[in-house]
N, C-alpha and C positions, 0 to 999 in steps of 0.2 A: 545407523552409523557403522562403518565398515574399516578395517584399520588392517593394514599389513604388517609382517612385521620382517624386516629385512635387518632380521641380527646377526647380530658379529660376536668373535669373542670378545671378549673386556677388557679395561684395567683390571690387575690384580690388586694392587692397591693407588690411592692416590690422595693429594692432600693441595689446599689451595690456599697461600700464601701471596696477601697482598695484590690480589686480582690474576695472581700468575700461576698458571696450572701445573703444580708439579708432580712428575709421577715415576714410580717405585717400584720396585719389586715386594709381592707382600711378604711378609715374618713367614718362617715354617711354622702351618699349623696343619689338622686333620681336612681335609676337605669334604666337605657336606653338600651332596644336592639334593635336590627336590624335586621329584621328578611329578608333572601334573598332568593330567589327561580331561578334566574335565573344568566346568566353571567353579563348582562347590568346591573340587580339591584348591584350585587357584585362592578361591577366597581363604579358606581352612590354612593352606600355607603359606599368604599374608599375615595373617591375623599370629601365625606361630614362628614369623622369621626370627631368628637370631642371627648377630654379627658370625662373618664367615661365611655362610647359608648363601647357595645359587640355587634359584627356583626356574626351572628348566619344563618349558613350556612344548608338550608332543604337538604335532601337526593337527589342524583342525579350529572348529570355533569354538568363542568363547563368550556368553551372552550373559552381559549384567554391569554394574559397576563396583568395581574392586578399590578397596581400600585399604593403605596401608600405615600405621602409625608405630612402628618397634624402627627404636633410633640405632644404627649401626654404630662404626667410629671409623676414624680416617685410615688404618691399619687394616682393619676388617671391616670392609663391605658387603653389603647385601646388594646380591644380584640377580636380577629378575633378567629370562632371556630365551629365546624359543631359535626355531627357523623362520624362514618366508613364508609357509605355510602355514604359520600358526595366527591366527586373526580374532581381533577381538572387537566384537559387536555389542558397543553400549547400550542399555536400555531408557536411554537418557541423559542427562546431566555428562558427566567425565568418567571417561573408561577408567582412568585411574586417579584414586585421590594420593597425593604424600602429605599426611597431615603429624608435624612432628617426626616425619623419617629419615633422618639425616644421616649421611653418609651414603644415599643407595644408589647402583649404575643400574640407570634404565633404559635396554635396547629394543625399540620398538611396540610402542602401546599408543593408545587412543588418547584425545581430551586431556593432558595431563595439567591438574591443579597441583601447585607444592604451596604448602603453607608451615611455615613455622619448621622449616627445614634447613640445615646447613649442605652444604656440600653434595648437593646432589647431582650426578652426571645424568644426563640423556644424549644418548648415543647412536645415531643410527637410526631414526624411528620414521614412519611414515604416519602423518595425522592428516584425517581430513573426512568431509563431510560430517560436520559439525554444524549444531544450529550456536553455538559460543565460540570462545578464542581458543587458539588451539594449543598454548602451552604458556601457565600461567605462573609466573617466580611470585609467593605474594604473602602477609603475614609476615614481614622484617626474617625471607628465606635467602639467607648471604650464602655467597661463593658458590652460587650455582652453577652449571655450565648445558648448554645446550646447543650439540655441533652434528656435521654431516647429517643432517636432515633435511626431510622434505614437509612444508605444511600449506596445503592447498586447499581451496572448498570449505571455507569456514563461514559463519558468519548467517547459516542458512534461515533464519527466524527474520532477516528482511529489518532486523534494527540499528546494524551500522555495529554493531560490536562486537566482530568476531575477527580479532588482532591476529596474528600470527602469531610473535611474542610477547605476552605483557609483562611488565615488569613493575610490581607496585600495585597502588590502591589510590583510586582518583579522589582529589577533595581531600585528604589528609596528610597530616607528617609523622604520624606513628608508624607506617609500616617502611620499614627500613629494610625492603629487600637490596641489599651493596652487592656492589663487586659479582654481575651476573655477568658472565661471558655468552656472547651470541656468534659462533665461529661457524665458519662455512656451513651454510646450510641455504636450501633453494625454498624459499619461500613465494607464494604466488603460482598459479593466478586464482581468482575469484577468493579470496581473504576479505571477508568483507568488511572491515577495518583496516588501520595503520598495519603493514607487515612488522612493525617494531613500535611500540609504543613503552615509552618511560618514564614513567609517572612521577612528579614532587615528591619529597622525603629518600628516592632512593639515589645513590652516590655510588659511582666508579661502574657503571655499565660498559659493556665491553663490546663494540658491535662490527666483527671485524671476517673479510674474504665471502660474505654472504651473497645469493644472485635472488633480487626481488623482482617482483612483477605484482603491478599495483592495478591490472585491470578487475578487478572486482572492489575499487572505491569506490564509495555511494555520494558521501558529502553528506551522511545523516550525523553523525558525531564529530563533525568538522575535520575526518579526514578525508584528508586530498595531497597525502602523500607518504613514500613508502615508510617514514620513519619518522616520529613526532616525541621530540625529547623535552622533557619537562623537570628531570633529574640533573645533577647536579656533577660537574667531572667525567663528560663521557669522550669516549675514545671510539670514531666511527672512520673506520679504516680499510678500503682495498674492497669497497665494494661495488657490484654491478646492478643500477636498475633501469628498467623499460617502462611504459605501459604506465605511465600517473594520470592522474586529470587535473592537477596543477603544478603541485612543487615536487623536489628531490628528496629533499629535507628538511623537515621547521622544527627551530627551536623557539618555547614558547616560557612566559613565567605564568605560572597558574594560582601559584603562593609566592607571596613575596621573598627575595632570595633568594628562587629557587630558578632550574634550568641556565645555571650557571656554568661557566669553564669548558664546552665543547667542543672537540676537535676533530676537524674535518682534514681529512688524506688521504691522497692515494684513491679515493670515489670515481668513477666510472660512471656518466648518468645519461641516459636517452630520452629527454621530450617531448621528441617526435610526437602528433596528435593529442597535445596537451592542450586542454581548454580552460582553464582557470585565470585568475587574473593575474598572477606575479608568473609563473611558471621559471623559475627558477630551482636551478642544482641545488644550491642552499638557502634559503627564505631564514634570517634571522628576525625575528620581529622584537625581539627583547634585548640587544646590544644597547650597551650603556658603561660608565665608568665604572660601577661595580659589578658589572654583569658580561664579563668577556665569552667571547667566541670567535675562535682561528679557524680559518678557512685557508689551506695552503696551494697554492697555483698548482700540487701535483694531484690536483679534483680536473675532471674538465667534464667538459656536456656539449652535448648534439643536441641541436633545436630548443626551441623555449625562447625566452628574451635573456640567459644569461643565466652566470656561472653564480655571484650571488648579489647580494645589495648592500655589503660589507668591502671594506679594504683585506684585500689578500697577502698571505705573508708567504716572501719566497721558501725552497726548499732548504735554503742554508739555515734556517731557523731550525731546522726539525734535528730532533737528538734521538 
């Protein structure tokens, strides 16, 4: 597994209110880096981050899987960040774990699992060729964000589960990853699962300006389309896909109550060469009177049978 890394500079500081990303200039304090030239330094300066702390990654590779658990705060961020040159080749599993590390911006790494984390940015990052999903919000980790990226080539162990972004934990309602933002980022091709999957128990996913491409669906985990919402209040807006082998988008109930209140806008979707049976922009399969989903005429789609299998509400509805 091979991972570029096309970093930028950062927020200085930033803080996430209500699914709305808001951001800062940070407090004067000393500035700290860390400067790494090797995989053991990289681990050693995980393992000893403190808030403040930028861990500055020299050109070259980086072989193993790094893990981090020292939680930052919304003022003082940890930040992990190299050049394009700087590339990390996992020896398995996830190039990078966040497990309880909240508050950290991460610009360009491998595989990343965040568990039991708040606030974490991923910015920037090229993930791919991965035998799992390529960036995982999970462990009840709120206010995530994960934008301008690319996540291609996942999925490679041939079992259908290698998402683009997952959000959640399938089969339960304890993990309550809320309010994950998914903002422009190129996702596809060959994802060999849902490019966005949203799992029951999590609430206020944010899935907005993204370009998917869904030719690497298999149809082994029932996906057959770029985004499968299962969470509850999501907001899927202004974006563009090609390439499915059935739908655009399905929302589903997996737990009762759940995959509730979804809003479709502003989507862009292309059918063209879709072979499934509904082949529809939006496939809602769970509409009912306590289980709404808006679908607004400013969606439209090229080929398939149709934009969705729902009544569409004009644009004067939207606020």
């Amino acid at each position: 597994m091979r991972i570029s890394m096309p970093l930028t500079s950062l927020l200085a500081a930033a803080t996430v209110t209500g699914g709305l990303l808001l951001t800062g200039p940070a407090p004067a304090m000393a500035a700290s880096t860390v400067e790494v030239t090797t995989a053991a330094q990289l681990k050693t300066a995980l393992a000893s981050a403190r808030p403040g702390v930028t861990i500055h990654l020299a050109d070259g590779i980086y072989k193993g899987n790094f893990n981090a658990t020292a939680p930052a705060t919304a003022s003082a961020r940890i930040t992990l960040t190299g050049s394009a040159e700087a590339v990390l080749t996992a020896s398995g599993g996830y190039g990078l774990h966040l497990n309880g590390a909240s508050y950290w911006t991460v610009s360009g790494l491998t595989g990343i699992m965040i568990d039991a984390s708040q606030g974490v940015i991923v910015d920037g990052v090229t993930v791919h060729d991965l035998a799992m999903e390529g960036v995982h919000f999970r462990d009840s980790s709120t206010d995530g964000v994960i934008r301008n990226s690319r996540i291609y080539d996942t999925g490679n162990d041939g079992g259908g589960k290698g998402e683009g972004v997952y959000v959640g934990t399938a089969n339960t309602l304890s993990d309550n990853s809320d309010r994950v933002q998914i903002l422009d980022n190129t996702i596809g091709p060959d994802v060999g699962g849902e490019n966005v999957d949203v799992k029951e128990g999590t609430t206020g996913t944010r899935i907005i300006g993204n370009t998917f491409d869904g030719s690497g669906l298999t149809g082994a985990n029932y996906d057959d389309s770029w985004v499968d919402v299962k969470g509850d209040d999501v907001l899927v807006q202004n974006n563009t896909g090609t390439r499915t082998s059935n739908d655009g988008y399905q929302t589903h109930t997996q737990q009762p109550g759940w995959g509730c209140g979804t809003v479709f806008k502003d989507n862009h979707s292309t059918l063209t060469g879709a072979t499934g049976p509904t082949q529809l922009a939006v496939d809602v399969t769970n509409y009912g009177t306590d289980c709404k989903t808006t679908v607004y005429t400013s969606n439209t789609v090229t080929g398939g049978k149709g934009l969705t299998n729902i009544g569409v509400t004009s644009r004067q509805g939207l606020r």
